[in-house]
N, CA, C and O atoms as a GROMACS GRO file, in nm:
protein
  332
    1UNK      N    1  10.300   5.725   8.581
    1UNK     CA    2  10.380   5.844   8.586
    1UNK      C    3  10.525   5.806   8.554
    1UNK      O    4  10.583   5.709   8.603
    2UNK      N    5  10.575   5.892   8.466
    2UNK     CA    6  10.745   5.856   8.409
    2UNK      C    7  10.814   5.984   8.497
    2UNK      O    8  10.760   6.094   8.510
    3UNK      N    9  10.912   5.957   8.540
    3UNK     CA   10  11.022   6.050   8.577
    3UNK      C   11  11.180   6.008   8.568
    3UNK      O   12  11.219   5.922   8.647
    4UNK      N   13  11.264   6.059   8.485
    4UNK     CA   14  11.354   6.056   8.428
    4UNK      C   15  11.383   5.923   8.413
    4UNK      O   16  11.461   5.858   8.483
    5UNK      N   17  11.312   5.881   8.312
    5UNK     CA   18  11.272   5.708   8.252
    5UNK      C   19  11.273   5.644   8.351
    5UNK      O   20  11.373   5.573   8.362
    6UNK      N   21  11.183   5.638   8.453
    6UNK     CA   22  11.199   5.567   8.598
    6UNK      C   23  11.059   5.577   8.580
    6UNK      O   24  11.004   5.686   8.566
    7UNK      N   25  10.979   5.437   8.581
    7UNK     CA   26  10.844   5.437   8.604
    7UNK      C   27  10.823   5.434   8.733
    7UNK      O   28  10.904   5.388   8.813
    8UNK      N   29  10.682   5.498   8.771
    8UNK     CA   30  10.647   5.565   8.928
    8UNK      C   31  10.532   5.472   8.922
    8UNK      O   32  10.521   5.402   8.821
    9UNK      N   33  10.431   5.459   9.030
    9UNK     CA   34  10.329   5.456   9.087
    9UNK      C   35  10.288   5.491   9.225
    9UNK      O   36  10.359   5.465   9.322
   10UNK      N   37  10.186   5.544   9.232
   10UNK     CA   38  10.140   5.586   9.368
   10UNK      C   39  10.095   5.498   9.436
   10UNK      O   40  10.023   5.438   9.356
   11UNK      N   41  10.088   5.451   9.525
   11UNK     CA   42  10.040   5.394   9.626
   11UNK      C   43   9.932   5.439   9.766
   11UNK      O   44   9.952   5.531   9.845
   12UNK      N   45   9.859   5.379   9.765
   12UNK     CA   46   9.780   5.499   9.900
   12UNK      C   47   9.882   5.376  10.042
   12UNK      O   48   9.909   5.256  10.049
   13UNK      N   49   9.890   5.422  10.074
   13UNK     CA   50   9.924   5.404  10.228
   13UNK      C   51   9.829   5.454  10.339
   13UNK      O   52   9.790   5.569  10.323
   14UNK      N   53   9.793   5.402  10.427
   14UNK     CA   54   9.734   5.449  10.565
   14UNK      C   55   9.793   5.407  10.669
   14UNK      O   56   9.839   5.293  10.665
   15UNK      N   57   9.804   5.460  10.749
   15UNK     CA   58   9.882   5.499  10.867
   15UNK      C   59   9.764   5.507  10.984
   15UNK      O   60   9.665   5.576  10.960
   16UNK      N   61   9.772   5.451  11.083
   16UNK     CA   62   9.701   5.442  11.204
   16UNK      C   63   9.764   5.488  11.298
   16UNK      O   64   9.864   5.540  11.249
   17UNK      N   65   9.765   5.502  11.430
   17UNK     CA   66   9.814   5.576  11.564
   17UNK      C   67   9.743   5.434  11.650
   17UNK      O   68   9.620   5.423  11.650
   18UNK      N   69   9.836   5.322  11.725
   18UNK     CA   70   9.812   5.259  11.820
   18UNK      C   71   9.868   5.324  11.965
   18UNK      O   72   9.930   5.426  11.995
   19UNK      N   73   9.823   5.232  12.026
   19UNK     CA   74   9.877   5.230  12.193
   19UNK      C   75  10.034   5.230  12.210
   19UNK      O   76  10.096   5.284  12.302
   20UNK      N   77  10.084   5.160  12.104
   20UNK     CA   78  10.231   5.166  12.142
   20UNK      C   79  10.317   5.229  12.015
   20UNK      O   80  10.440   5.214  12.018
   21UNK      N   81  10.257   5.300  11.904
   21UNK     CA   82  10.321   5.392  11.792
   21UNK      C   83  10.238   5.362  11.702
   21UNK      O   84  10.120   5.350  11.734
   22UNK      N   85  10.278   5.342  11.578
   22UNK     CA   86  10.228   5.357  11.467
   22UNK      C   87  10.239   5.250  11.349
   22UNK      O   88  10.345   5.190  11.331
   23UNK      N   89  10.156   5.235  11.290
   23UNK     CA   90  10.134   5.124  11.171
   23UNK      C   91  10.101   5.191  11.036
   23UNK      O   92  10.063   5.306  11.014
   24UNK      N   93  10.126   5.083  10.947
   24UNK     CA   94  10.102   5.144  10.823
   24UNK      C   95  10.122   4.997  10.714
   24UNK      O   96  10.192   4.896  10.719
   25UNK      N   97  10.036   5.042  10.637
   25UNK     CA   98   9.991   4.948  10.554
   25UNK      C   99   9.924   4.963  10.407
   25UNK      O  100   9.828   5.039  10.397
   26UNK      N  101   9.967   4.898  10.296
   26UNK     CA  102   9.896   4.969  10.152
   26UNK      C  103   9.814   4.899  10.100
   26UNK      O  104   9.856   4.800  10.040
   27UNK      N  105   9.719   4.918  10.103
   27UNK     CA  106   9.600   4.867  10.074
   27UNK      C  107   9.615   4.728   9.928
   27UNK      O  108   9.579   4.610   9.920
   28UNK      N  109   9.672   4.803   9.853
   28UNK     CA  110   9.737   4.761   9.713
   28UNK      C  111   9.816   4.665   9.703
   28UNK      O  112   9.823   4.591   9.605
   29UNK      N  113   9.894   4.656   9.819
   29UNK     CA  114  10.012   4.558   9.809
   29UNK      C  115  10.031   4.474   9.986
   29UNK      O  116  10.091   4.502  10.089
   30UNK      N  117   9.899   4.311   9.917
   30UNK     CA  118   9.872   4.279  10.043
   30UNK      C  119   9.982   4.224  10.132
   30UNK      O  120  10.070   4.188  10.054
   31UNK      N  121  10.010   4.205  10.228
   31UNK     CA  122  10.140   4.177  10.312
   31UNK      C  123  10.199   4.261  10.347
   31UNK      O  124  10.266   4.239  10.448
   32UNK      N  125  10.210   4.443  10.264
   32UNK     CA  126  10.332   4.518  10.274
   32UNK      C  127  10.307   4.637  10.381
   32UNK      O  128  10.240   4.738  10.357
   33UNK      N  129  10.383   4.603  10.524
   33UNK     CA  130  10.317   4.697  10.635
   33UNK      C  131  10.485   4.734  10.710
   33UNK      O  132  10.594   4.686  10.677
   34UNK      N  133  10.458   4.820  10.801
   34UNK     CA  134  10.530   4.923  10.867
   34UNK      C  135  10.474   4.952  10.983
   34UNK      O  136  10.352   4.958  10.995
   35UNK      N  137  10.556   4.971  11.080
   35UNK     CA  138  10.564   5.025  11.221
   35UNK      C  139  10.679   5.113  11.243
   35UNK      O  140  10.782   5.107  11.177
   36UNK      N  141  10.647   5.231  11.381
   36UNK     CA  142  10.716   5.284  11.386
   36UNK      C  143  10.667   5.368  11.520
   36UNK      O  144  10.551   5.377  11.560
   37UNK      N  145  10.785   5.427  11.579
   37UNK     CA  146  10.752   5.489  11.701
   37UNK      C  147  10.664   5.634  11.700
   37UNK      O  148  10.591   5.676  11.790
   38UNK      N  149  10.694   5.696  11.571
   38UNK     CA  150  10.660   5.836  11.549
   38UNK      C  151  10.575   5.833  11.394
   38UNK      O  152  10.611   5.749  11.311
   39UNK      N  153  10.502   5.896  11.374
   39UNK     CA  154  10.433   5.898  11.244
   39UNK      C  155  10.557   5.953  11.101
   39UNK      O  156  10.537   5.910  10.988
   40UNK      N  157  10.636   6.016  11.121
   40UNK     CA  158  10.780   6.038  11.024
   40UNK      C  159  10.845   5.866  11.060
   40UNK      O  160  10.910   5.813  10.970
   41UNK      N  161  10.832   5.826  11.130
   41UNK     CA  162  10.943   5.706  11.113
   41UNK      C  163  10.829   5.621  11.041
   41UNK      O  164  10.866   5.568  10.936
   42UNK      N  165  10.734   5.605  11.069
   42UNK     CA  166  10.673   5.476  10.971
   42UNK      C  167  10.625   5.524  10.888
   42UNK      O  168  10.533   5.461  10.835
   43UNK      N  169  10.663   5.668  10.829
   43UNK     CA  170  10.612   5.686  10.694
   43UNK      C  171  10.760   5.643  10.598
   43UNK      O  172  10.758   5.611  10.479
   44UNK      N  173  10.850   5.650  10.665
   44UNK     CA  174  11.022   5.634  10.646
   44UNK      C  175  11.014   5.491  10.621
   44UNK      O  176  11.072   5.460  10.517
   45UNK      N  177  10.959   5.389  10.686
   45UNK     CA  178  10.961   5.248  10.694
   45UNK      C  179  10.871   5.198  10.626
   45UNK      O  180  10.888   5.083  10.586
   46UNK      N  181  10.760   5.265  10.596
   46UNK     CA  182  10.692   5.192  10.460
   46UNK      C  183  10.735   5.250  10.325
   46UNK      O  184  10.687   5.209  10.220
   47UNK      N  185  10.821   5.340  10.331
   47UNK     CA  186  10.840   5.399  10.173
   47UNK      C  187  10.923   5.252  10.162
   47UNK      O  188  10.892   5.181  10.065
   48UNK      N  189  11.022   5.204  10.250
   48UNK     CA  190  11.119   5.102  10.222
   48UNK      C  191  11.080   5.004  10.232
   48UNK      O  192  11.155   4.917  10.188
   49UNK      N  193  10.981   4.970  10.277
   49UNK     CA  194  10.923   4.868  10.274
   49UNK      C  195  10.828   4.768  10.154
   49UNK      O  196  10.807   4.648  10.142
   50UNK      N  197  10.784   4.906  10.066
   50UNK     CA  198  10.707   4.916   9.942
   50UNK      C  199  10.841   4.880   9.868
   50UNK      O  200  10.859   4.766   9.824
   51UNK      N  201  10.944   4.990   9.854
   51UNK     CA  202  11.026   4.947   9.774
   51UNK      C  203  11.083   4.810   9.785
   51UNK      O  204  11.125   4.768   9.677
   52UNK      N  205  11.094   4.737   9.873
   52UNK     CA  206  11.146   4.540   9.902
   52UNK      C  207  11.064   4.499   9.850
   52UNK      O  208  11.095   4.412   9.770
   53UNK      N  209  10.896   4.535   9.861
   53UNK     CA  210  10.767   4.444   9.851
   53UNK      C  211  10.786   4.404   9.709
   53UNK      O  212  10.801   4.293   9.657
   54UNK      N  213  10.781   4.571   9.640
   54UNK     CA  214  10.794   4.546   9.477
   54UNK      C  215  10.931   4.463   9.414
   54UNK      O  216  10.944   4.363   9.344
   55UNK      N  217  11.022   4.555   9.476
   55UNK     CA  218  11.165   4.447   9.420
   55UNK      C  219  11.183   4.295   9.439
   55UNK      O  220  11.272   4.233   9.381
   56UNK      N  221  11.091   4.234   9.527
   56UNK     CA  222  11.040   4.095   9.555
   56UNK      C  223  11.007   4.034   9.443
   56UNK      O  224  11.059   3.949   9.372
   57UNK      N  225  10.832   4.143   9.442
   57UNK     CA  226  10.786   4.117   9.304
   57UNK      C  227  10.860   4.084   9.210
   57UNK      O  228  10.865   3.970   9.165
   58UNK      N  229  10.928   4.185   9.168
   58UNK     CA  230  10.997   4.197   9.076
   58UNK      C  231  11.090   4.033   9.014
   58UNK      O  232  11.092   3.962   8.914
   59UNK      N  233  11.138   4.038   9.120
   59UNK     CA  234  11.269   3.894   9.132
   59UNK      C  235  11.162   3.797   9.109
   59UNK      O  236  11.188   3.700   9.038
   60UNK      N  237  11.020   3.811   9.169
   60UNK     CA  238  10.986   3.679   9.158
   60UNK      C  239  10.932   3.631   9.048
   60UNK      O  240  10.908   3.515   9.017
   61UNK      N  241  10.898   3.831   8.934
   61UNK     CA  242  10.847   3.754   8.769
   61UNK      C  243  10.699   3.780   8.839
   61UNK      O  244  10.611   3.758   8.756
   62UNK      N  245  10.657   3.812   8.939
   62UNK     CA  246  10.506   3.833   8.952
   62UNK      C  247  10.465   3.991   8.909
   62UNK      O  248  10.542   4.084   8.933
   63UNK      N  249  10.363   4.006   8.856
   63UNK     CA  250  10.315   4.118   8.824
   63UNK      C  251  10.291   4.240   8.950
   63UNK      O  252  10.233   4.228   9.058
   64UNK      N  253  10.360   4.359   8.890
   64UNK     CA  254  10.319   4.483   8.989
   64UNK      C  255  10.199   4.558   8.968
   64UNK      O  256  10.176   4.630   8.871
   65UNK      N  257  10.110   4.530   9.086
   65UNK     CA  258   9.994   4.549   9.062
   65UNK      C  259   9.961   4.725   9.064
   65UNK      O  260  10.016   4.813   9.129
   66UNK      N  261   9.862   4.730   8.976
   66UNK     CA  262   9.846   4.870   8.914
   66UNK      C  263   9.763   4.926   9.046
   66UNK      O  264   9.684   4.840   9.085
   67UNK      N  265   9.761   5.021   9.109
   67UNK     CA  266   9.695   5.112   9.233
   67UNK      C  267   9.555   5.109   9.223
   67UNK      O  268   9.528   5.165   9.117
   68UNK      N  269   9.435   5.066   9.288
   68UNK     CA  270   9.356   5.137   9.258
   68UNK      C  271   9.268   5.191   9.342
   68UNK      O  272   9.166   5.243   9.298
   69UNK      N  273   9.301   5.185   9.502
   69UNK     CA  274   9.261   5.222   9.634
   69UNK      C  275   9.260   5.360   9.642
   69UNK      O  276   9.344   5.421   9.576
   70UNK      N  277   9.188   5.418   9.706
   70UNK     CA  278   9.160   5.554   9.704
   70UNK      C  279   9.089   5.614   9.810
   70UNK      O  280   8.980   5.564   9.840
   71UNK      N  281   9.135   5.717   9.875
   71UNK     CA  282   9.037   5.754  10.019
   71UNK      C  283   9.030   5.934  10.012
   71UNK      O  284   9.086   6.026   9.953
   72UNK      N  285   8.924   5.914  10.113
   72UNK     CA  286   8.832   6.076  10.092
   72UNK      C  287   8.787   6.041  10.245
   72UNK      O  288   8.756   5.940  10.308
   73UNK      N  289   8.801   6.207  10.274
   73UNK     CA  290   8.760   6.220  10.365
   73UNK      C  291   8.616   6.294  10.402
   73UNK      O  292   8.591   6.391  10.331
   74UNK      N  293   8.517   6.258  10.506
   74UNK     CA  294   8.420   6.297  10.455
   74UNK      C  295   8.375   6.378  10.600
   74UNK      O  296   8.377   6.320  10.708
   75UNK      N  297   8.339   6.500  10.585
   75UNK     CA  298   8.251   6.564  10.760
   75UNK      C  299   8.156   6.527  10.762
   75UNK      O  300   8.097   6.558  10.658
   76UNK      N  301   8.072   6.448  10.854
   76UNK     CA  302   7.975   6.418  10.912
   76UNK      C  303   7.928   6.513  11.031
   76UNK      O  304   8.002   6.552  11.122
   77UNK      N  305   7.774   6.550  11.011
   77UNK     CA  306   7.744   6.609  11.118
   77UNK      C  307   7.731   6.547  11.238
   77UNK      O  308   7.637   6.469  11.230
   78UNK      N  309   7.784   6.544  11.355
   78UNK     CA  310   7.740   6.440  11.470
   78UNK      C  311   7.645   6.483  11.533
   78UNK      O  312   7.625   6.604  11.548
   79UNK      N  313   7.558   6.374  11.588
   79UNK     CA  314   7.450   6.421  11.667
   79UNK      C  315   7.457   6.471  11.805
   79UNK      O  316   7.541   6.446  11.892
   80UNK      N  317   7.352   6.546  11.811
   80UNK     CA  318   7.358   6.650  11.929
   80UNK      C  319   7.401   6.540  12.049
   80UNK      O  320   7.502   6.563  12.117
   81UNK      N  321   7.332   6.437  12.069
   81UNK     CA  322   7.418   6.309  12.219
   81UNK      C  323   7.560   6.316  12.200
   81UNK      O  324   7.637   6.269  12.283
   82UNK      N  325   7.596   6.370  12.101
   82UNK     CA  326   7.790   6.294  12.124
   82UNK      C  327   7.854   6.435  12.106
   82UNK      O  328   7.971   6.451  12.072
   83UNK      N  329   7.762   6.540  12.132
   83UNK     CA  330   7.848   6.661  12.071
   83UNK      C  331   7.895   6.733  12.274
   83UNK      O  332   7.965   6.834  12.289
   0.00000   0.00000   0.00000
């Protein structure tokens, strides 16, 4: 994706809910994770976090790897014991 000659890529991110806040992590870009007290703050802390990971990349001459993680969500019927 191009936006005003600024190449983009998407990234999937996932975001978990622990015992003591929140994590986040991109599947795509191994090492590159985030915490945070509230689900807005570690979505805030991995956007910046992606952006260091890549600008790393970048400096280091290593290739930015192209996305290709992808998630769906799916309803399962649960069985009548757990309903």
């Amino acid at each position: 994706m191009k936006v005003r000659d600024v190449m983009m890529e998407r990234f999937l991110v996932i975001i978990e809910q622990g015992e003591q806040g929140y994590g986040a992590y991109a599947p795509d870009l191994p090492g590159c994770v985030a915490v945070g007290d509230t689900c807005e703050e570690v979505e805030q802390s991995m956007r910046e976090a992606i952006k260091m990971h890549l600008q790393g990349m970048a400096e280091d001459q290593e290739p930015i790897p192209t996305p290709h993680t992808s998630a769906e969500y799916m309803d399962i019927a649960l069985p009548d014991s757990a309903a």
